[in-house]
C-alpha positions as CSV (number, residue, x, y, z in Angstrom):
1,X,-49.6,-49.8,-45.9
2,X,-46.1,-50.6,-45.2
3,X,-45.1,-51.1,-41.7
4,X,-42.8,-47.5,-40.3
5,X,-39.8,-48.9,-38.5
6,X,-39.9,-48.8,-34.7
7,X,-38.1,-45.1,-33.3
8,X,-34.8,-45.5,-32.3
9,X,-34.5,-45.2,-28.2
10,X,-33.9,-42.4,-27.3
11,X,-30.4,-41.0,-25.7
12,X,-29.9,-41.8,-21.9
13,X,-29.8,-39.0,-20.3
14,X,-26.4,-37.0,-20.0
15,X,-25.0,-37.7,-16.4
16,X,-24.5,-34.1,-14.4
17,X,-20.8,-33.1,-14.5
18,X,-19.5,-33.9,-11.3
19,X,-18.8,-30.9,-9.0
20,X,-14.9,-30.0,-9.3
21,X,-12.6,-30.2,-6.3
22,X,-12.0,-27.8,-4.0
23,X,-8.2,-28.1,-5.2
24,X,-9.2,-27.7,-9.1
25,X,-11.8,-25.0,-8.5
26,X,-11.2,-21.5,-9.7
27,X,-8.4,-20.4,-7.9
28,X,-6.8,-23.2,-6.4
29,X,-3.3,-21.8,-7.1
30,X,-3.7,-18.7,-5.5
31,X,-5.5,-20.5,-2.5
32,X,-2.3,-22.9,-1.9
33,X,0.6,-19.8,-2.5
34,X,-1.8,-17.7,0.4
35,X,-1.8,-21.3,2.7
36,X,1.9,-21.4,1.8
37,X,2.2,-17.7,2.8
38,X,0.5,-18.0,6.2
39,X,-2.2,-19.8,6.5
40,X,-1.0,-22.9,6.4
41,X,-0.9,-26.5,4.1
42,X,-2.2,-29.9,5.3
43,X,-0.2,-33.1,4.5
44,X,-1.4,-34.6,1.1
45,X,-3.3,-31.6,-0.1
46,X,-4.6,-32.0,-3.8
47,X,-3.2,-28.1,-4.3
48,X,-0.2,-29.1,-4.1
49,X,-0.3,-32.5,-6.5
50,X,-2.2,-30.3,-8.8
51,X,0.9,-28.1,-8.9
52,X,3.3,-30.7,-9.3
53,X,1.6,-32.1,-11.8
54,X,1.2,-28.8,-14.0
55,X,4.9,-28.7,-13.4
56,X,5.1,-32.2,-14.7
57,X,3.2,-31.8,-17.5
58,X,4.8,-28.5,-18.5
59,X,8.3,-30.2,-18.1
60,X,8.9,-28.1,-15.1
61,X,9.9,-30.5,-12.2
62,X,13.1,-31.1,-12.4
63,X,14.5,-27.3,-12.9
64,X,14.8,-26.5,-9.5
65,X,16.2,-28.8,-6.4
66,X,14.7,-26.1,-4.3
67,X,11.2,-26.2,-5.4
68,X,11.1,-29.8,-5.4
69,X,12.5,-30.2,-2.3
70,X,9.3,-27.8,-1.2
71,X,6.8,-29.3,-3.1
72,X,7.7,-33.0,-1.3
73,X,7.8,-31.7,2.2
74,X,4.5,-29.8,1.6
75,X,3.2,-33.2,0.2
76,X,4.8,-35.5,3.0
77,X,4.3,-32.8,6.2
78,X,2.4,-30.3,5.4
79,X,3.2,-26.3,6.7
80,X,1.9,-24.6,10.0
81,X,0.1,-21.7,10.3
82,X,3.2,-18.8,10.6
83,X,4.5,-16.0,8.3
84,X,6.8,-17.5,5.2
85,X,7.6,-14.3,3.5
86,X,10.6,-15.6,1.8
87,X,9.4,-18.4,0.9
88,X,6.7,-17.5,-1.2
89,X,8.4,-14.9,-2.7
90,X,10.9,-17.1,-4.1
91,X,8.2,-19.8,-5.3
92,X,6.3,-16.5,-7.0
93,X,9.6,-15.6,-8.7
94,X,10.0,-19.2,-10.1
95,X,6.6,-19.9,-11.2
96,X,6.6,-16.4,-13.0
97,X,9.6,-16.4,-14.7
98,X,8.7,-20.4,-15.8
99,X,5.3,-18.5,-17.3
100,X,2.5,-19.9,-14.9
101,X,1.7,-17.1,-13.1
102,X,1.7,-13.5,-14.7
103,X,3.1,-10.1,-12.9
104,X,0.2,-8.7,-11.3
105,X,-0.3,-5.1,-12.5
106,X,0.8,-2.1,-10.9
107,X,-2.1,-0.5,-10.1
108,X,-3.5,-3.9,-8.0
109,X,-0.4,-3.5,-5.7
110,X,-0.8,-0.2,-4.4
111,X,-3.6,0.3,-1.8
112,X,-6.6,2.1,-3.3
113,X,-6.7,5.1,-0.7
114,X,-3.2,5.5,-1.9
115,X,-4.1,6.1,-5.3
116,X,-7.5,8.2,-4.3
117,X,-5.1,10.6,-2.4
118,X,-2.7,11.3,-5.2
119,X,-4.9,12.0,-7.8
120,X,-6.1,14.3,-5.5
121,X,-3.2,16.3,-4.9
122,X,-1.2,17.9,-7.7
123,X,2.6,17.3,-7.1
124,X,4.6,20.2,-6.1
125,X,6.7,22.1,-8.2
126,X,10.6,21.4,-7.9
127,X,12.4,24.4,-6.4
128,X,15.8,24.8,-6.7
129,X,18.3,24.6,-3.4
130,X,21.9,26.2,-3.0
131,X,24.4,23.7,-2.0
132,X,27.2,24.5,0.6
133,X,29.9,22.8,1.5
134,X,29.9,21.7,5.0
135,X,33.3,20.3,5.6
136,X,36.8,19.4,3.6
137,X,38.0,16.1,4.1
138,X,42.0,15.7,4.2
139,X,43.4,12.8,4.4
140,X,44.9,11.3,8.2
141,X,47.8,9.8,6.7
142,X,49.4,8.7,3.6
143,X,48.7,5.8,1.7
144,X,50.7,3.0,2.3
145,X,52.1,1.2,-0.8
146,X,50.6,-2.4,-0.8
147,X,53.2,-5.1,-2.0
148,X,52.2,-8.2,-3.7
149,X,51.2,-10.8,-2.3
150,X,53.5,-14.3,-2.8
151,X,51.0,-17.4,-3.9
152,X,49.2,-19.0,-0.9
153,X,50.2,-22.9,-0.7
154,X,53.1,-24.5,0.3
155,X,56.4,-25.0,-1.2
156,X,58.0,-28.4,-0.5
């Protein structure tokens, strides 16, 4: 009987994926624009290398001295817990209209009892009104004829 070759070894085993960084994990975009809104951004946070290097890699980083500016004093300093309304409103306009975040839709921005409470109620009907005047405006004096105005600068 011939002699069956030996089995080949079999596969190591597949190493488990390591667990993702809080920075990469789901979400971590909308976690650093709600830190940058108020809560707050340490120095060196990996949110906000992960955004600069999406920018890089999109060819993104160098559009806007503004951005960049933020994006290197979030990395160097880091932002306090306070309000930055403007702020973030200005980096959502930027990232949306370079394509990385999408508008959110209408119906997620208004409060739900909002909505609840008009479907509820069926709009009035439009009635007409009667306008009156109230007053008639004349005029306190004439106009004044404006003459032109000779160039600014000096003559020598």
């Amino acid at each position: 009987m011939p002699a069956q070759p030996p089995a080949p070894p079999s596969p190591p085993a597949a190493a488990p994926m390591p667990a993702p960084t809080p920075a990469l994990s789901r979400g971590w975009l909308r976690a650093l624009i709600r830190g940058i809104r108020h809560e707050g951004v340490q120095p060196r946070d990996p949110r906000v290398q992960a955004l600069w290097d999406l920018l890089r890699q999109r060819q993104l980083h160098q559009r806007d001295p503004w951005m960049r500016a933020r994006m290197q004093y979030m990395w160097q300093k880091g932002l306090n817990v306070r309000p930055r309304p403007k702020t973030t409103t200005r980096l959502l306009a930027l990232l949306r209209s370079w394509g990385l975040l999408t508008a959110r839709p209408l119906a997620r921005q208004v409060p739900a009892a909002t909505r609840l409470t008009s479907l509820r109620r069926p709009m009035r009907p439009v009635q007409p009104v009667a306008l009156r005047r109230v007053a008639t405006l004349r005029p306190v004096a004439r106009p004044q004829q404006m003459r032109p105005m000779a160039a600014r600068g000096r003559r020598r």
